[in-house]
N, C-alpha and C positions, 0 to 999 in steps of 0.2 A: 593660351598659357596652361600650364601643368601645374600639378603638385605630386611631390615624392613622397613614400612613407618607408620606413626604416623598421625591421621587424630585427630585434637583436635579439635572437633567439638562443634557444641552448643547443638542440640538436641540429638548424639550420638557420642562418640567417638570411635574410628576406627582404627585396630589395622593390616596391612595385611604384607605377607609373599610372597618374590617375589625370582624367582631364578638369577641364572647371568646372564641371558639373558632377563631379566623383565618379565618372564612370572608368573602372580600370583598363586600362589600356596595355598593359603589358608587368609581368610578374619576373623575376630570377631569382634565383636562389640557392645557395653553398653551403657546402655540409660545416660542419664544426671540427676540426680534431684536436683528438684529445689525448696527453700523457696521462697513462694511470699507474698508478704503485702502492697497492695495501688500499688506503683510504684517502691518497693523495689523488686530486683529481685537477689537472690544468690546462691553460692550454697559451697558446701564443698570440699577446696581444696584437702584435704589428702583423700578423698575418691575418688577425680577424679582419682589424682595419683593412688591411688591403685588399683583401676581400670586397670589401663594402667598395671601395674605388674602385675597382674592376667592375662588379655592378650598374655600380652608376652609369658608368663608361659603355657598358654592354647596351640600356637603356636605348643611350643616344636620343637624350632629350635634352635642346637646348633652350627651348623657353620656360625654364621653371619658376614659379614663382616661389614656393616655401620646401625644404626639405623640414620633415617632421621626424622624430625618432621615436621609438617606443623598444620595448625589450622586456628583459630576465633583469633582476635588482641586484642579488647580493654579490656576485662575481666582483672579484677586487684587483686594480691593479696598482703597484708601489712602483711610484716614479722617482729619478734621483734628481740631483741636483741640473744633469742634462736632458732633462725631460723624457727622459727614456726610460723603458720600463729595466729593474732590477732583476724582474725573473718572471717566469711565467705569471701569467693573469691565472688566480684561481678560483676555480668555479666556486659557483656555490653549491656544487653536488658534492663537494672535495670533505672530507671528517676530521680531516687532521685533529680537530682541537676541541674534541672529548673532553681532555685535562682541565682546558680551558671556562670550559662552560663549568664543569663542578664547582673551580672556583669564583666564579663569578656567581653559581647560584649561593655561595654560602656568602658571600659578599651581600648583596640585594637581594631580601626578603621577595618572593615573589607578588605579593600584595602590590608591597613600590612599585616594583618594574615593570608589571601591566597596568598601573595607572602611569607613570611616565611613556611607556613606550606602545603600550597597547597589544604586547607578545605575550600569549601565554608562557609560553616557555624556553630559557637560555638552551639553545641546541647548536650545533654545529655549523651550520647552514649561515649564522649572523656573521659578517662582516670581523665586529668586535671582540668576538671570540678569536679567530684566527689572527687578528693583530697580536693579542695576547699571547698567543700561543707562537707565536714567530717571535716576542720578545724573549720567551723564556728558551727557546731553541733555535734560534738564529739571531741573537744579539747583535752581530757582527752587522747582519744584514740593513735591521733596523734602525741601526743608527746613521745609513746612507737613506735612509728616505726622504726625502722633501715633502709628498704628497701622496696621501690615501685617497682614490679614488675609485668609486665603482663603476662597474663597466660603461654606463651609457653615461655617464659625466666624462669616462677618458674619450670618448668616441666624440661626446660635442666638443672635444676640445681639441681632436683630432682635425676635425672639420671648419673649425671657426679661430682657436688659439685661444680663447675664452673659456675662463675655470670656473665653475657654473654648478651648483647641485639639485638636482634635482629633489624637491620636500619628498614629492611621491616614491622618490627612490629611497632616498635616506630614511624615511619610513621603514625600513627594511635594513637599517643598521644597528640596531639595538646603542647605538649612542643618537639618539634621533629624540627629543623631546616631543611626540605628538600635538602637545595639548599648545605648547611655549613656542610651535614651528622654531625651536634651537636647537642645537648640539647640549648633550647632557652631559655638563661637565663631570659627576661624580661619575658615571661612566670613562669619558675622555680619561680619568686620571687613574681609573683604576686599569685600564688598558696601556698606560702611557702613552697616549697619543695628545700631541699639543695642538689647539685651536688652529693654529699659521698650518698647518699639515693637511688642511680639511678645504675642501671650497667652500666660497660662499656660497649660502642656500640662498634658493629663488623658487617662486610659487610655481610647480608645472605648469607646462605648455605656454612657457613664455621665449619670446623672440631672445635669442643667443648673440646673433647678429649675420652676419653673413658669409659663405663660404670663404674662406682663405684664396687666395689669390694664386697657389699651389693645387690645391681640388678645382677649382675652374678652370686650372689649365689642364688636367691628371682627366679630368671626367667628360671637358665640353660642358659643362654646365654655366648657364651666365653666373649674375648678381645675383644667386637667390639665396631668401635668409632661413637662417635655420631654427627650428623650431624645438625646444629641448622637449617636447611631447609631456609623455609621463606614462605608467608602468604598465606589462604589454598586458593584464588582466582589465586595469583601466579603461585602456584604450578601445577595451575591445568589447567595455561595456559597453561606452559610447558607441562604437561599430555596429550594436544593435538595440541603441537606441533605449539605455538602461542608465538615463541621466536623472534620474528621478527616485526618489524612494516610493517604494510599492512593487518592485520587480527584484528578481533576482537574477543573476547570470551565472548560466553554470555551462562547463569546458568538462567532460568527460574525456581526457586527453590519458596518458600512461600517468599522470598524477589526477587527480579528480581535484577542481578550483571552482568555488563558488564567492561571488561578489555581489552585495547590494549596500547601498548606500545609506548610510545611519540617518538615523531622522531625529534632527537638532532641536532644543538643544539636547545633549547625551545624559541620559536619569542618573549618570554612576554608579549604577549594577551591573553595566556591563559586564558580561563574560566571553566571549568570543571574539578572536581574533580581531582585531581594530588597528587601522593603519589611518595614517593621512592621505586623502582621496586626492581625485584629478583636478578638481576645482578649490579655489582658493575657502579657507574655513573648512572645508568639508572633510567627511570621514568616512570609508567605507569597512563593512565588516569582511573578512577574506576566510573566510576558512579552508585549506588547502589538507586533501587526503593523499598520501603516497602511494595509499591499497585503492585508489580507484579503479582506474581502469587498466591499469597493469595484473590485475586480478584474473580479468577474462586475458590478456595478452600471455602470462605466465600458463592459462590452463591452455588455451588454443595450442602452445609451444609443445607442450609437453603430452598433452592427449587428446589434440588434434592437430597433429602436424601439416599434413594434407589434405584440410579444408579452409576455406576463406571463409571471411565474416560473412559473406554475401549467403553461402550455403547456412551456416549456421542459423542467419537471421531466416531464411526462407525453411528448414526443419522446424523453427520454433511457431512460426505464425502458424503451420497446420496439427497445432498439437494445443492441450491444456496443457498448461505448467500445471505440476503436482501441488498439491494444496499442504502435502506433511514435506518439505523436502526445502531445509532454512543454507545458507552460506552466511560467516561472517568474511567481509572481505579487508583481513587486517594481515594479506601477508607481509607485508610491511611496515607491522607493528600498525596501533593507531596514533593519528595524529586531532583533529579536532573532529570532536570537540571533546574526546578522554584524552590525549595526549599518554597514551602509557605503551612505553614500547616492550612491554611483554605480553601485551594483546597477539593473539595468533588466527589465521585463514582457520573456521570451522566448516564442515559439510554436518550438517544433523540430519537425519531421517533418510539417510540412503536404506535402500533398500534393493533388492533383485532384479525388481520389477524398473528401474531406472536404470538410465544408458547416459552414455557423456553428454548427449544432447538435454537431458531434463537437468544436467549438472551444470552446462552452460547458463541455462535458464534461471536456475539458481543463482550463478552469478550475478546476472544481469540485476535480478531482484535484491541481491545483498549488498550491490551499491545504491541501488534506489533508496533501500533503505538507510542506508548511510547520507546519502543528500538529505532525507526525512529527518535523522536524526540532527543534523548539524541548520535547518532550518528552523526546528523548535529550539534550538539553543537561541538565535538569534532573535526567535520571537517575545518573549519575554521583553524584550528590550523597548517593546512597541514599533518592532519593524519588519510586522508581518506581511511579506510579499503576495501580492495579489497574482503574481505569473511567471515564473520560469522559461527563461531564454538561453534557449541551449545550443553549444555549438562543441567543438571538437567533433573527434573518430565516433564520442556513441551517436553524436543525433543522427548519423547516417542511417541508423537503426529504427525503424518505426517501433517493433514491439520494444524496444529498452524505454523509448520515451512515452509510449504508452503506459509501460509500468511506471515510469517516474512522477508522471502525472497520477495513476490511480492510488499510488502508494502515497506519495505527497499529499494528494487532496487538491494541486496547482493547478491548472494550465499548463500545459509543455507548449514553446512556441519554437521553429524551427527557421532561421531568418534566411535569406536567398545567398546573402553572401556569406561563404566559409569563412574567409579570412577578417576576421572581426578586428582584430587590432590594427592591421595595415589599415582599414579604412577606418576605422575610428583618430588614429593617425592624420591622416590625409584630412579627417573632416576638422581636427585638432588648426592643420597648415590652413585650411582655407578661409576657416570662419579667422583666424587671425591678419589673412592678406585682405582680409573684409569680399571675398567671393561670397560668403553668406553674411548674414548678418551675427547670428548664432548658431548656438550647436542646436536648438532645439528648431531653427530653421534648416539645419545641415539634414539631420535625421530625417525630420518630414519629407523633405526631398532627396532621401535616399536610401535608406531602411525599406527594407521589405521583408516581407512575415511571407515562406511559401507553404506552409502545412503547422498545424496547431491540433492537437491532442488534450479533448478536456478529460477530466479522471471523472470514473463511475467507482462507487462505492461500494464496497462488497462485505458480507461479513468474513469470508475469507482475508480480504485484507487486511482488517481491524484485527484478525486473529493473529497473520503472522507480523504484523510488526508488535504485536504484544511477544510473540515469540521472537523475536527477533532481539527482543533488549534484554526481555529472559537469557536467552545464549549468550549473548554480549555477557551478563555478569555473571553466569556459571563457570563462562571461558574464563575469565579473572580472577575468580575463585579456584578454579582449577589450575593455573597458571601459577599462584602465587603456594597452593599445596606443592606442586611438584619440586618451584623455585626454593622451597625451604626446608621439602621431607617432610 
């Protein structure tokens, strides 16, 4: 017997084949596409879904025992009265609703709305905003809606017929009550959206029910039941074995995501990003950066076209990084843990004597310190991570995770399998068809650590991330001069 895991990703979705002992047996996976126009960003639900069917299909596995789903949150799709989507499913990369967010910040004091929801701040990106903003510029539209759903609630329902919301998702709707696992009605009503519009919530990674009797026939797949998982950041802590508070998990992907899980009960000081976690009660902190690693991806593009990561990394390891030579990596404005999008990408201490390569290196360093930074945010809270577990495009890097580790002060651990949320997924299907007992039996017998990186202490280091927060608020300073004359 098998189990499937479900990656509903943004740039590809991701479909793998794992046996009863989690060992992967076979991977596929399909690009995404996407309509774009100004700040509108979409794409086609019924083709995502069929996508995932052709998948499954391609597999050709028919003993499965659980299919598990995991994914991207905020992507929205509006269904009508025939169950059909109204118009494109829109990402959650898509801005439309700028307008929307202003008002909804002058609405709820932000005080309230990160204690009810756990978001620093109303942006574009929430769900709730963009209803809003479809009410006051597609009225017509919204009054054919039946059902707001986001994307991996329309997908298990695609697969099973069962309207089902995922907590950990809706955690990511800005009408999501964290603390009351409900729909927050002053929300609900300042958005117009009515309660009957919304699925029921259900605690992640709970049994859905089982394939429709249509994908069993579409896929070859028997009786297997499906598992509503929960968020692909979740998942994917669990994938390396970050079920516990004392660890961190961080993704150096084209956005930079860090996750570890709050240690209960919560003191009410929090300040940092807090969502509803994978496990029932639970809560993890998420602080997600846009200038992460699209930082080194934008300089590679543009001032080294003709070198791969591989060269870059292998230039740097036979050289010292310069000890005067700082990057802020905020070309995408910051997000936590200053949340100011007039923050901008600095290089300080260039000099003659430096080449793209000591500027690369720079890089590397000016996200380090940005993990750095958004970890002491969290700690305060009493949830100071004993070790970093890294996965994405940087941990391919040994020196990026060597600095991340010496800048942090961590442990960098580097786990065997890449794809952490597929298998965190899968270990989600298994421990529920009872192949494990639990997750923390799933892990033991499946997690593996291939290379770990402890930090050494330098006074160099202690220097620049003193430097480092310095520039941070010179650039704010200087940012808000230029903004006003």
């Amino acid at each position: 017997m098998s189990q499937i895991a479900i990656d509903l990703g943004t740039t590809n979705v991701k479909v793998a084949l794992y046996d009863d002992a989690l060992g992967r047996k076979a991977m596929v996976s399909r690009p995404v596409m996407y309509f774009r126009s100004g700040k509108q960003v979409e794409f086609d639900a019924n083709a995502y879904f069929d996508s995932i069917v052709e998948m499954l299909k391609e597999l050709g596995a028919s003993d499965v025992k659980c299919v598990t789903l995991t994914g991207q949150a905020e992507s929205l799709v509006l269904l009508g009265d025939d169950m059909q989507p109204l118009m494109n499913a829109i990402s959650w990369m898509d801005e439309r609703s700028s307008d929307a967010c202003g008002e909804l910040s002058e609405k709820f004091e932000s005080g309230l709305y990160y204690k009810i929801t756990g978001q620093c701040a109303i942006i574009p990106t929430w769900p709730a905003t963009k209803i809003l903003h479809l009410g006051r510029h597609a009225p017509q539209l919204i009054e054919k809606v039946k059902y707001f759903l986001l994307l991996k609630d329309y997908i298990v329902y695609r697969l099973t017929g069962k309207l089902l919301a995922d907590k950990s998702i809706a955690t990511f709707s800005s009408y999501f009550d964290i603390h009351n696992g409900t729909y927050w009605e002053d929300m609900l009503v300042a958005c117009a959206i009515r309660p009957d519009q919304l699925a029921p919530l259900v605690e992640p990674c709970t049994i859905a029910g089982s394939l429709s009797s249509d994908i069993r026939i579409a896929t070859g797949i028997g009786d297997a039941k499906v598992n509503i998982g929960t968020l692909d950041h979740f998942a994917g802590m669990i994938g390396v074995g970050n079920i516990a508070p004392g660890a961190i998990s961080e993704s150096t992907g084209t956005v930079l995501a860090m996750a570890t899980l709050a240690v209960l009960p919560l003191s009410g000081d929090e300040t940092a990003a807090l969502h509803y976690g994978p496990f029932p009660g639970s809560y993890v902190f998420l602080p997600t950066c846009e200038s992460g690693g699209i930082s080194l991806e934008w300089f590679k593009e543009r001032f080294l076209p003709n070198t791969d990561y591989d060269e870059i990394n292998e230039r740097l390891s036979s050289r010292q990084l310069p000890g005067d030579l700082l990057f802020l990596p905020y070309i995408a404005g910051a997000n936590a843990p200053e949340y100011d999008q007039n923050a901008s990408g600095v290089f300080y201490g260039l000099r003659t004597e430096h080449d793209v390569f000591d500027m690369a290196g720079a890089i590397m360093e000016g996200v380090a310190h940005l993990i750095s930074r958004n970890i002491r945010d969290v700690c305060p809270t009493g949830n100071k991570p004993k070790r970093i577990i890294s996965m994405g495009g940087g941990a391919k890097s040994d020196i990026w995770s060597k600095l991340k580790a010496d800048i942090t002060g961590l442990t960098v651990e580097i786990p065997e399998d890449s794809e952490a949320a597929c298998l965190g997924a899968a270990m989600i299907g298994a421990v529920s068809n009872g192949s494990f007992r639990n997750l923390e039996e799933a892990v033991a017998g499946t997690v593996r650590i291939k290379k770990a990186f402890d930090p050494e202490a330098s006074p160099i280091v202690h220097a620049k991330r003193r430097g480092f927060d310095a520039l941070y608020d010179g650039m704010i300073r200087t940012a808000a001069a230029i903004k006003h004359g």
